[in-house]
N, CA, C and O of each residue as an XYZ file, in Angstrom:
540
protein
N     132.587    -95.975   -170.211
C     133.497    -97.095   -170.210
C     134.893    -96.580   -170.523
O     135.197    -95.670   -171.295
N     135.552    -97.219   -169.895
C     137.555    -96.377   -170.118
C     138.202    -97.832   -170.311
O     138.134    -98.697   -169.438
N     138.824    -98.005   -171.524
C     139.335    -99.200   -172.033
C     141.008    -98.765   -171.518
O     141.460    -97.676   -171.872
N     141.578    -99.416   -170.937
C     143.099    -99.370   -170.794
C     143.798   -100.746   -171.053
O     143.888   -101.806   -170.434
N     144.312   -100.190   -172.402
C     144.976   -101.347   -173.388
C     146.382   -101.373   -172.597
O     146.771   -100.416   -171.927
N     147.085   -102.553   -172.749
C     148.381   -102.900   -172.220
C     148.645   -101.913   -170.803
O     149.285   -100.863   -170.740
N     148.044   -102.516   -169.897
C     147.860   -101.904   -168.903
C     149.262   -101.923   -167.916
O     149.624   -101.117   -167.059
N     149.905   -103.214   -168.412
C     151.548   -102.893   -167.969
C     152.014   -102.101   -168.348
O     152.336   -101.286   -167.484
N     152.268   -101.851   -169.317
C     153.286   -101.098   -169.934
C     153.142    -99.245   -169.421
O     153.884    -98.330   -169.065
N     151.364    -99.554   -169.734
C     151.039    -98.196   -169.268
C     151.498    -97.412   -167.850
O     151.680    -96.231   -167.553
N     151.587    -98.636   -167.165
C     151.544    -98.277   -165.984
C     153.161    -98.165   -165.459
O     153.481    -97.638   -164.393
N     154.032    -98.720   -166.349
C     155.172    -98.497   -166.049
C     155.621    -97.311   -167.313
O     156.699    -96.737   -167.160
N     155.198    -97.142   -167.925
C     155.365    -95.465   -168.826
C     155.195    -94.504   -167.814
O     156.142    -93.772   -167.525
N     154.070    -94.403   -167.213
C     152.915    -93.123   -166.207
C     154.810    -93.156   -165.159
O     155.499    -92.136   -165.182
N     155.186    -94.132   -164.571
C     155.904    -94.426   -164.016
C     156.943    -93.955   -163.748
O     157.391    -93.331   -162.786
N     157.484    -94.454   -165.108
C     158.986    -93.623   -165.760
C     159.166    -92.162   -165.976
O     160.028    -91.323   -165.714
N     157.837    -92.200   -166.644
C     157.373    -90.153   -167.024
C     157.420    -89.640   -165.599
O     158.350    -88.843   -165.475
N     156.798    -89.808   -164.586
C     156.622    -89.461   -163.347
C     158.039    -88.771   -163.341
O     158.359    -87.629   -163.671
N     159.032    -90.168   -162.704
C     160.090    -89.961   -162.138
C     160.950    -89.351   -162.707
O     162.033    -89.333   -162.121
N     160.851    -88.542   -164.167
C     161.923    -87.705   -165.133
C     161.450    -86.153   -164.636
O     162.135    -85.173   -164.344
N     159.984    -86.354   -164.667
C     159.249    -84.415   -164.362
C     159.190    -84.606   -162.914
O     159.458    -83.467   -162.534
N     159.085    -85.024   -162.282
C     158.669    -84.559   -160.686
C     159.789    -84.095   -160.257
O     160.965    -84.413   -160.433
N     159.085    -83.041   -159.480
C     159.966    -82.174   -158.919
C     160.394    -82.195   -157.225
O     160.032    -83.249   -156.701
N     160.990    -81.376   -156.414
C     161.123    -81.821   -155.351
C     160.176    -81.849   -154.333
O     160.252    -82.664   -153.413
N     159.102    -80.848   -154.444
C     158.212    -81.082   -153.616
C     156.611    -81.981   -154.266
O     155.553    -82.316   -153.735
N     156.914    -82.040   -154.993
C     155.769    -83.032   -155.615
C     155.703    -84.704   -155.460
O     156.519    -85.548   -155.830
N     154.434    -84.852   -154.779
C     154.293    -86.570   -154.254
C     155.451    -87.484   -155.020
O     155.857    -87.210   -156.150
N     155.888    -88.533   -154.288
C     156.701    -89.511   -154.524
C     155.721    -90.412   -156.022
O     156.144    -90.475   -157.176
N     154.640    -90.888   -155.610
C     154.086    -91.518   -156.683
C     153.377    -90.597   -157.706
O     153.057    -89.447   -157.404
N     153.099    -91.232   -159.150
C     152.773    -90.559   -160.025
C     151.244    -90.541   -159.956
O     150.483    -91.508   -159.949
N     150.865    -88.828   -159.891
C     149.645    -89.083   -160.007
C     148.520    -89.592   -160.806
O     147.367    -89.729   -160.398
N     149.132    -89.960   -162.426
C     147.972    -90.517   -162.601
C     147.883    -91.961   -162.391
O     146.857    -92.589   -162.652
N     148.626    -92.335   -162.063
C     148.631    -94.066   -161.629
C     148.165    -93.983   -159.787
O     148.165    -95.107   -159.285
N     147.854    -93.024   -158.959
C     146.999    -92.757   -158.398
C     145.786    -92.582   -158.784
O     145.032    -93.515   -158.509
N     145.304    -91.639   -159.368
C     144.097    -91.449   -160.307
C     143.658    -93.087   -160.972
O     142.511    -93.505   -160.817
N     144.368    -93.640   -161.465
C     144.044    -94.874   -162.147
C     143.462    -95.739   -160.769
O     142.273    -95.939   -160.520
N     144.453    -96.120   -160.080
C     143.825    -96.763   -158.679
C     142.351    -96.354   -158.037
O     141.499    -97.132   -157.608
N     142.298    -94.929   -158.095
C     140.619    -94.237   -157.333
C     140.029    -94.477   -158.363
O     139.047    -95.159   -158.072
N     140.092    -94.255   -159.644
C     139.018    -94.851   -160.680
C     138.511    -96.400   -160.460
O     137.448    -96.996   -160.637
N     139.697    -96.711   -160.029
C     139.220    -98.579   -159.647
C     138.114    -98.836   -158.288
O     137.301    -99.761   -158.297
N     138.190    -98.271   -157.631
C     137.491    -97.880   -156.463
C     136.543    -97.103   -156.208
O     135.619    -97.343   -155.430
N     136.699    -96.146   -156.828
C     135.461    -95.223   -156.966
C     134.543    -95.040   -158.146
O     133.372    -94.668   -158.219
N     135.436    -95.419   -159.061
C     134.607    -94.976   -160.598
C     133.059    -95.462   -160.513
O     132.101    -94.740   -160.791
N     132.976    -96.879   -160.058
C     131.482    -97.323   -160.580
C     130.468    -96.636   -159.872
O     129.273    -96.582   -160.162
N     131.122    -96.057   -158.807
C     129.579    -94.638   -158.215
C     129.613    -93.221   -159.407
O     128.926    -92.200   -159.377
N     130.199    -93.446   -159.955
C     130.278    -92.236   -161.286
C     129.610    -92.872   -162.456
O     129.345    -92.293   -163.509
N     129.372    -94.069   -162.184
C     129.086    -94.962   -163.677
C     130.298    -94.832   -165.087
O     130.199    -94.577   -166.288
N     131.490    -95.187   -164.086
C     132.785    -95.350   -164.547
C     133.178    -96.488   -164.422
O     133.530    -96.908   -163.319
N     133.214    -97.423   -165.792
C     133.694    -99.011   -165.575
C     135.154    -99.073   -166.574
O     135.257    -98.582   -167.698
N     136.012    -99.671   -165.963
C     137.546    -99.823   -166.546
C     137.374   -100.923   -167.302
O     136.420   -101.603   -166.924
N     137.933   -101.327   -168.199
C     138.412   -102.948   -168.639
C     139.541   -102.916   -168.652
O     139.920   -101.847   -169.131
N     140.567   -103.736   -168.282
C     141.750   -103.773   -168.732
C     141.955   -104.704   -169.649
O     141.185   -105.660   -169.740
N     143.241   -104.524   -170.621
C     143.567   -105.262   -171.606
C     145.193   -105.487   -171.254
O     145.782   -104.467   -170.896
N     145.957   -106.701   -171.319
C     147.277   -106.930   -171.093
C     147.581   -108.848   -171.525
O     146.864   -109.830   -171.717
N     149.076   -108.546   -171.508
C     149.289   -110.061   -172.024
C     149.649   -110.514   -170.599
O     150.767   -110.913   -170.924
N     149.609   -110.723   -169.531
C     149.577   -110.953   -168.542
C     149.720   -109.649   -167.402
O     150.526   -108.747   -167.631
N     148.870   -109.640   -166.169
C     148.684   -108.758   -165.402
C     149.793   -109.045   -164.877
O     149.959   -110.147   -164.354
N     151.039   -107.849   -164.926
C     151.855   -107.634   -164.098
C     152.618   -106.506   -163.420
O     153.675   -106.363   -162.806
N     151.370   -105.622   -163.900
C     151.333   -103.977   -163.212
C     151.330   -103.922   -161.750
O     150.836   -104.712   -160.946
N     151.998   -102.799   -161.556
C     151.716   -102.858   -159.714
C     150.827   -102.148   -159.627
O     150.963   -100.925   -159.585
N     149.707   -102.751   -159.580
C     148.347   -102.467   -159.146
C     148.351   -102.901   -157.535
O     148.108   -102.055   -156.674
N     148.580   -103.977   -157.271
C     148.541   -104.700   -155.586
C     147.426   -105.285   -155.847
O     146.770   -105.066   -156.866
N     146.997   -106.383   -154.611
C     145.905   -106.687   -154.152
C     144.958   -106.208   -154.235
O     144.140   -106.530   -155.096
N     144.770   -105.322   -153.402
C     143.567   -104.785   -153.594
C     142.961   -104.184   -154.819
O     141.797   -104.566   -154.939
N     143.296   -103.474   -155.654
C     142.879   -102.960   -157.227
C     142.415   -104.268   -157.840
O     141.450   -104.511   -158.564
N     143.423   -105.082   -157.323
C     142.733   -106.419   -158.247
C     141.153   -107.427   -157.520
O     140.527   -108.438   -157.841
N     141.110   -106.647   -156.696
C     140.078   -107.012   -155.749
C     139.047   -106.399   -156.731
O     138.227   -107.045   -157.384
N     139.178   -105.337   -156.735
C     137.649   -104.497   -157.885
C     137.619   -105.184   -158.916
O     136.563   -105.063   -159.536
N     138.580   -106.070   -159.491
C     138.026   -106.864   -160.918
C     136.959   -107.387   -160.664
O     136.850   -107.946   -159.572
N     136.153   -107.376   -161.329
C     134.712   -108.175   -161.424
C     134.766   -109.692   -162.108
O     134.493   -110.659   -161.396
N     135.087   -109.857   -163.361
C     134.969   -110.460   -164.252
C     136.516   -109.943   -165.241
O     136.993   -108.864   -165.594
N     136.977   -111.727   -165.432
C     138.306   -111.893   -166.020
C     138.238   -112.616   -167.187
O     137.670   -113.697   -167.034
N     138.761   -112.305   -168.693
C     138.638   -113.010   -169.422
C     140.091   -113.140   -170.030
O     141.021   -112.380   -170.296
N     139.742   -114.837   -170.136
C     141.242   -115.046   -170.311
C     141.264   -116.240   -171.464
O     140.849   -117.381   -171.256
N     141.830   -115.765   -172.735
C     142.216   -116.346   -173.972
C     143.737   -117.148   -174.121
O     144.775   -116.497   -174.007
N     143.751   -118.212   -174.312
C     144.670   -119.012   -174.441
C     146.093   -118.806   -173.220
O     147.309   -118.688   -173.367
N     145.212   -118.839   -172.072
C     145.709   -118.562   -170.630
C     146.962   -119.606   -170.466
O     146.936   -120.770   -170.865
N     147.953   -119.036   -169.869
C     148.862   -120.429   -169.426
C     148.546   -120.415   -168.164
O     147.855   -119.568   -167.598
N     149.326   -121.876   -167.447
C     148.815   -122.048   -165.993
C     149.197   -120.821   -165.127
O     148.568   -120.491   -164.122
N     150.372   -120.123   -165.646
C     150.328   -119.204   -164.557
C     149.627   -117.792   -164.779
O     149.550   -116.945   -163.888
N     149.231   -117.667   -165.793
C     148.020   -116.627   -166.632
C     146.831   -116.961   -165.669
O     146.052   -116.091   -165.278
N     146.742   -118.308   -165.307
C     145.291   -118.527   -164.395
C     145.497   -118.301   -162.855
O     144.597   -117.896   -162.120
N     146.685   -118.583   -162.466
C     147.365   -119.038   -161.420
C     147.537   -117.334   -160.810
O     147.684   -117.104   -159.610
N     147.491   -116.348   -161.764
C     147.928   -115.148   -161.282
C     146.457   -114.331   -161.319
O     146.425   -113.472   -160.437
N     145.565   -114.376   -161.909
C     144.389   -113.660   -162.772
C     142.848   -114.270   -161.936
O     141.993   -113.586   -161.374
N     142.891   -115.618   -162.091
C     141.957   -116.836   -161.601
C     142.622   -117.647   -160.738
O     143.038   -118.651   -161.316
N     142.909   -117.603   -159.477
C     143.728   -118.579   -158.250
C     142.789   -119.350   -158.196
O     142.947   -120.495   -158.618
N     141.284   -118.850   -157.546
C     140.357   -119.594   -157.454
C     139.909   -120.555   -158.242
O     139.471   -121.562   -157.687
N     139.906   -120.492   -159.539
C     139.575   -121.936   -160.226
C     140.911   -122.965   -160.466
O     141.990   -122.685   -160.989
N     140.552   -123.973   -160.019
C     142.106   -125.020   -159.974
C     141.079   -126.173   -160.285
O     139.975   -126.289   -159.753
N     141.684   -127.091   -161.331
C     142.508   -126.680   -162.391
C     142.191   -125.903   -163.198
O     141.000   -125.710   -163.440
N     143.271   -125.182   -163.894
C     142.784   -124.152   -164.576
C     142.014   -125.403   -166.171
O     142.386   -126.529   -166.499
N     141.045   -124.630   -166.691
C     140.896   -125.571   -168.032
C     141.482   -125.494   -169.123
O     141.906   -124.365   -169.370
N     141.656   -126.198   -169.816
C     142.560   -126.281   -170.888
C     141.497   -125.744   -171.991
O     140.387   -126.128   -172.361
N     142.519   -124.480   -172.404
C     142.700   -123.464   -173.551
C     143.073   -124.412   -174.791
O     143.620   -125.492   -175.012
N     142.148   -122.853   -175.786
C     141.604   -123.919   -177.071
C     143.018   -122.464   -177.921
O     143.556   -121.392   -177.648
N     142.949   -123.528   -179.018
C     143.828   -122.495   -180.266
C     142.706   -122.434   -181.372
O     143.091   -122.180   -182.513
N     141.054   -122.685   -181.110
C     140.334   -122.084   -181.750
C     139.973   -120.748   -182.006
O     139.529   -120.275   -180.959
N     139.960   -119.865   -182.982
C     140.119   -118.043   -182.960
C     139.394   -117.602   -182.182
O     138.333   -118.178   -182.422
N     139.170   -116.629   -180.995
C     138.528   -116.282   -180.204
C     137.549   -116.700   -179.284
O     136.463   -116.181   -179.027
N     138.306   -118.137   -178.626
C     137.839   -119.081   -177.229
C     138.527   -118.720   -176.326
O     139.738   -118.857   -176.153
N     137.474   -118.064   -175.493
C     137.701   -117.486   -174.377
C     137.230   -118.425   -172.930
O     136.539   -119.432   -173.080
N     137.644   -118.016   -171.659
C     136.996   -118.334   -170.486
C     136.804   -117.288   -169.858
O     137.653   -116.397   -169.886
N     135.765   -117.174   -169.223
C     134.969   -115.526   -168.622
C     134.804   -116.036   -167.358
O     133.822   -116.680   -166.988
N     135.710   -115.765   -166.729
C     135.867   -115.739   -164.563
C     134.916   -115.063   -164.192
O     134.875   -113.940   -164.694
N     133.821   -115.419   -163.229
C     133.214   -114.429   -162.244
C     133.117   -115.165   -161.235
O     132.284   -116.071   -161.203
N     134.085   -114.871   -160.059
C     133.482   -115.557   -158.488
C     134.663   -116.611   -159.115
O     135.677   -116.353   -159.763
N     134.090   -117.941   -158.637
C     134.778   -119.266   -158.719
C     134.506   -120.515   -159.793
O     134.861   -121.693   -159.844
N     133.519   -119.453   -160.796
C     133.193   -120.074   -162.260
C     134.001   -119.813   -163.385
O     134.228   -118.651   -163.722
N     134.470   -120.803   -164.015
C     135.046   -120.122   -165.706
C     134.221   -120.611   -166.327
O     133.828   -121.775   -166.260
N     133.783   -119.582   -167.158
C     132.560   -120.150   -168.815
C     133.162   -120.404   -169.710
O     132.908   -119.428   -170.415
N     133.755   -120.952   -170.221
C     133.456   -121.156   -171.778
C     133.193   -120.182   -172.324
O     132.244   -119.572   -171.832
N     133.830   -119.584   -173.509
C     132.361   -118.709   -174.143
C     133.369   -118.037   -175.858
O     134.596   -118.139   -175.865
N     132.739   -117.517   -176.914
C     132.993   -117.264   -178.030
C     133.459   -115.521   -178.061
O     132.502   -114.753   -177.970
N     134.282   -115.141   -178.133
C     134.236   -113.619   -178.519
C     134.339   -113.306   -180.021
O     135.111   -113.868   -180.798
N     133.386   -112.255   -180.356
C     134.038   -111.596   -181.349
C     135.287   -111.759   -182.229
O     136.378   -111.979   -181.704
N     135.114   -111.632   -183.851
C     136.407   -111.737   -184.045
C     135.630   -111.146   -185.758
O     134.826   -111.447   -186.639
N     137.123   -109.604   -185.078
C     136.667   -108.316   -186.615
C     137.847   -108.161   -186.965
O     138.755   -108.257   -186.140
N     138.155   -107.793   -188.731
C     139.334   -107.166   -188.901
C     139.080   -105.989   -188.113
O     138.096   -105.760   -187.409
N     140.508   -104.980   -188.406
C     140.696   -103.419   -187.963
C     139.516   -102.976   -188.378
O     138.662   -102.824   -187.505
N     139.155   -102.654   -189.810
C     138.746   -102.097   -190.467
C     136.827   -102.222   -189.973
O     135.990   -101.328   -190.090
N     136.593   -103.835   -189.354
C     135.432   -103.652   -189.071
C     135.237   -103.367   -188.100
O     134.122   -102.852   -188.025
N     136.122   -103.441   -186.511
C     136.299   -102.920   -185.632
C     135.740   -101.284   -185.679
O     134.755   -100.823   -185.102
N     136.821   -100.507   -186.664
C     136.836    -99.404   -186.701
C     135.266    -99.182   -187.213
O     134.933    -98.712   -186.126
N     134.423    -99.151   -187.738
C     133.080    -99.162   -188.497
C     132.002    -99.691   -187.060
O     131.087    -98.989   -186.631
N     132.284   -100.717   -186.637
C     131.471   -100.780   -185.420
C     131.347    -99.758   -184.279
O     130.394    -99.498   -183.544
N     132.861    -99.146   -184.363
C     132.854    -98.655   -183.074
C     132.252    -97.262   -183.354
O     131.721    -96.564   -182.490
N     132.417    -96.872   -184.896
C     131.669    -95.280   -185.210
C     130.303    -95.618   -185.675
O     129.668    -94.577   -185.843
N     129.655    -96.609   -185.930
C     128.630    -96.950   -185.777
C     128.313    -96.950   -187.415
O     127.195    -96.583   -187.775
N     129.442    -97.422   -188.549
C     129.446    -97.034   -189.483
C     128.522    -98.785   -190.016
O     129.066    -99.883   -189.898
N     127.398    -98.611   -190.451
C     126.811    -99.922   -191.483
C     127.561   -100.508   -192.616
O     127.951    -99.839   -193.574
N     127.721   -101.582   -192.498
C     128.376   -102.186   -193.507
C     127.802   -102.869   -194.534
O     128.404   -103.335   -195.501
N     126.473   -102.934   -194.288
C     125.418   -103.487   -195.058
C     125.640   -104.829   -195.078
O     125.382   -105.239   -196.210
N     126.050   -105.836   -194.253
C     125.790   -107.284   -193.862
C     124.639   -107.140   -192.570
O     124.437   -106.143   -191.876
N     123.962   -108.481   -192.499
C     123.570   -108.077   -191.145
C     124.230   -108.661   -190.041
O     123.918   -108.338   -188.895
């Protein structure tokens, strides 16, 4: 699994960095925001799955990259958070300011549904697999 947090920003960093080191005979676009694109496309025959994380998708990914999204989850979405992410569901549903109410897109369904909700600290302990002795 390859988590890419703030996937704008990232993608306009890879971007900027590109265009300071490239040299004259080296491709116009940056390769790892190439690389990022074939991971979108190819990864899941590697058993390579992306998530992205962002406060609204507004990376130039294009069309198509956003075609490989599978499944979109979207927390206290505005209309154009749905309008850009979820076209297909109209109307979008109205977002809760309950802590971690989510809607989970697949196809032309939004669910409902509860996520998780850890400090840092338990985050960090879950993810090293550290017991906290609750169950």
């Amino acid at each position: 699994m390859i988590l890419l947090e703030e996937v704008n920003a990232t993608m306009k960093q890879l971007t900027r960095y590109w265009d300071k080191v490239r040299q004259a005979n080296d491709p116009k676009a940056s390769p790892a925001v190439d690389a990022t694109h074939e991971l979108l496309f190819v990864g899941r025959a590697a058993r390579m799955h992306v998530f992205f994380g962002g406060q609204l998708d507004t990376a130039p990914l294009g069309a198509m990259v956003r075609e490989q999204v599978s499944t979109v989850v979207l927390g206290r979405g505005t209309t154009r958070a749905w309008g850009r992410l979820a076209p297909q569901i109209h109307p979008a549903p109205k977002s809760s300011t309950h802590p971690g109410r989510v809607h989970v897109v697949q196809g032309a369904t939004a669910h409902p549904a509860q996520v998780l909700l850890m400090t840092d600290t338990e985050a960090a302990d879950w993810a090293s697999g550290v017991q906290t002795g609750t169950p």
